[in-house]
C-alpha positions, 0 to 999 in steps of 0.5 A, a space after each residue: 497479611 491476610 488482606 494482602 493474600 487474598 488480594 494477590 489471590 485475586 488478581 491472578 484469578 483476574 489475570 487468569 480469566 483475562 488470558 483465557 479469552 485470548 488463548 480461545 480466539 488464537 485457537 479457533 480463530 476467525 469464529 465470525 466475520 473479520 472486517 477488512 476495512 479499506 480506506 479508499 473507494 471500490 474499484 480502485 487497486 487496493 479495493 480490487 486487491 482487497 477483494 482478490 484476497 477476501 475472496 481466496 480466504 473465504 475459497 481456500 481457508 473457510 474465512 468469512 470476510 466483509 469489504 468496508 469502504 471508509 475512503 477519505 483522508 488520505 485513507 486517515 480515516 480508515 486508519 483511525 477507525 481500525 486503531 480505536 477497535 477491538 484488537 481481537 483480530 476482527 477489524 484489520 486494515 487493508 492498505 497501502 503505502 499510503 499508511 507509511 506516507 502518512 506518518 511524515 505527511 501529516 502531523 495530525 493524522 487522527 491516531 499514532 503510529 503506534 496503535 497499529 500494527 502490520 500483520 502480513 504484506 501481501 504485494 509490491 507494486 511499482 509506479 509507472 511513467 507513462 505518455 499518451 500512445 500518440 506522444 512522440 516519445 519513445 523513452 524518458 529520456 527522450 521526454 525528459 530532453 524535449 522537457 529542457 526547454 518546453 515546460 510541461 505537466 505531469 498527473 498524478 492521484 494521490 500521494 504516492 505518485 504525487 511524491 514520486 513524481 514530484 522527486 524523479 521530475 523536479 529533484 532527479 531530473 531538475 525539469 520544469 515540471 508542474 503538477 496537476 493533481 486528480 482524485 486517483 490514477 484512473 482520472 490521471 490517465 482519462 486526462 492523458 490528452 490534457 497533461 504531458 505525462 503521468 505517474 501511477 501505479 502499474 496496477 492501474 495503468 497496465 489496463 490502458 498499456 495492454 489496450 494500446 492507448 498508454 505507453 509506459 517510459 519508465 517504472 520507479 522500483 528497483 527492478 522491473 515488474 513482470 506485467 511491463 517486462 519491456 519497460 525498464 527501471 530509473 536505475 536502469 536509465 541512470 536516474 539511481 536513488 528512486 529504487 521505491 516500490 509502493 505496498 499492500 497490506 493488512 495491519 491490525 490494531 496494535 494490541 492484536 494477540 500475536 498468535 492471531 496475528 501469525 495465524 493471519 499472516 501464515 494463512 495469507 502467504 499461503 494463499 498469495 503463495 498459490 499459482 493461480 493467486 500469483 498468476 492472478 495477481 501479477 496479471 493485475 500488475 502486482 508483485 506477490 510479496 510473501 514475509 513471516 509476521 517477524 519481520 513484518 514491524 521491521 519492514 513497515 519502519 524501513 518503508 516509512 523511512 523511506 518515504 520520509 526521506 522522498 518527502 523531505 527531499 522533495 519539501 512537499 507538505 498535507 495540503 
């Protein structure tokens, strides 16, 4: 019996020095740097954005925080690496709905699902359909029309415009459509002269679009986004059933304390919910997106059914 007390005894002391330590990080927390790891190169929409947010957190909040490119993959890699750290709210994931593509795409990612989890998400963003200014095209359904009876291509980079793109041309509109694939949307829209049409993110499309040289035909999310205010919706041009608007994030690794995580989360809708932020972000092309950490695992499974259901539809598969 004695054995057993003091075996008991022991555990709950080795219980006790477990706890202290997460309690500490929760009240102080970031003590050091936290690592933003980003899983696509610098200088595209999700770096930009990641940087954007970085820099209000050090601005605003005394947060100091470090930008780490780990591209490749299908943004996998980043994936994988945030998965495998120390859940202490150091190492945290900066996405987009890439991550909810992934988990249908690709049977093999490198990590599960469940070892990540979302902490705040910090805008929405929508995909734009967009022509070369000298097209003769004025609408999508104009486009779409010519498209009946000459067969054209559409670009696109990555796998959220190459799924969009793929359902609104091939499954809603029935065209003969063929895809050419790039390593993101700024390639996509520089080969404008060579391809028909592209879909990318507003994000990275506006630029060109505000410059004259792109003109915009159609936004895939479910309503229209502020910086293309004159560009309407497929729902709007009788094409329902898209309604998807793409995402940022940060997810943390999956046993993160929930207290950081909510300290994380209130600490960033705070600063996306700043008029200047907001200002700053929708001039960008993006939607400010402000959710508690409560609903954040609720929205993440809804968007990964979602793009589960398009890929599925679609038959599209990893290469």
């Amino acid at each position: 019996m004695r054995r057993f007390l003091c075996a008991g005894i022991a555990a709950l002391l080795a219980a006790g020095f477990h706890a202290a330590p997460a309690n500490a990080q929760a009240s102080d927390y970031p003590r050091r740097p936290i690592t933003f790891i980003v899983g696509f190169a610098p200088g595209g929409g999700i770096d930009t954005f990641a940087r954007v947010v970085a820099q209000e957190l050090t601005e605003q909040a005394g947060f100091s925080v470090v930008i780490e490119n780990r591209a490749g993959a299908a943004s996998n890699i980043a994936a994988k690496a945030v998965a495998g750290a120390a859940p202490d709210g150091y190492t945290l994931l900066f996405t987009g709905n890439s991550y909810a593509i992934n988990q249908t795409l690709y049977k093999n990612s490198g990590y599960a699902t469940e070892d990540l989890r979302p902490v705040v998400f910090v805008a929405i963003d929508s995909m734009a359909l967009a022509v070369h200014a000298a097209n003769p095209a004025r609408s999508l359904p104009v486009f779409l029309e010519t498209g009946k009876t000459t067969p054209f291509n559409y670009g696109f980079g990555g796998s959220s415009a190459r799924i969009g793109a793929e359902y609104v041309f091939n499954v809603l509109a029935k065209a003969n459509a063929t895809g050419v694939p790039f390593q993101s949307g700024a390639p996509a829209l520089n080969a404008l002269l060579d391809v028909d049409i592209i879909t990318a993110p507003v994000a990275e499309v506006h630029p060109q679009i505000e410059q004259g040289a792109v003109r915009a035909l159609a936004v895939t999310g479910p309503r229209r986004v502020a910086a293309l205010a004159n560009v309407p919706t497929l729902d709007e041009l009788g094409m329902p059933g898209l309604g998807i608007n793409g995402w940022i994030g940060i997810l943390a690794p999956a046993r993160t304390p929930d207290d950081i995580c909510a300290k994380l989360n209130a600490t960033v809708n705070q600063i996306v919910a700043k008029p200047g932020v907001d200002r700053r972000l929708r001039g960008l092309g993006y939607e400010p997106y402000v959710g508690a950490f409560a609903d954040a695992g609720g929205f993440l499974r809804r968007q990964i059914d979602i793009w589960g259901g398009l890929i599925r539809a679609t038959g599209i598969s990893a290469d």
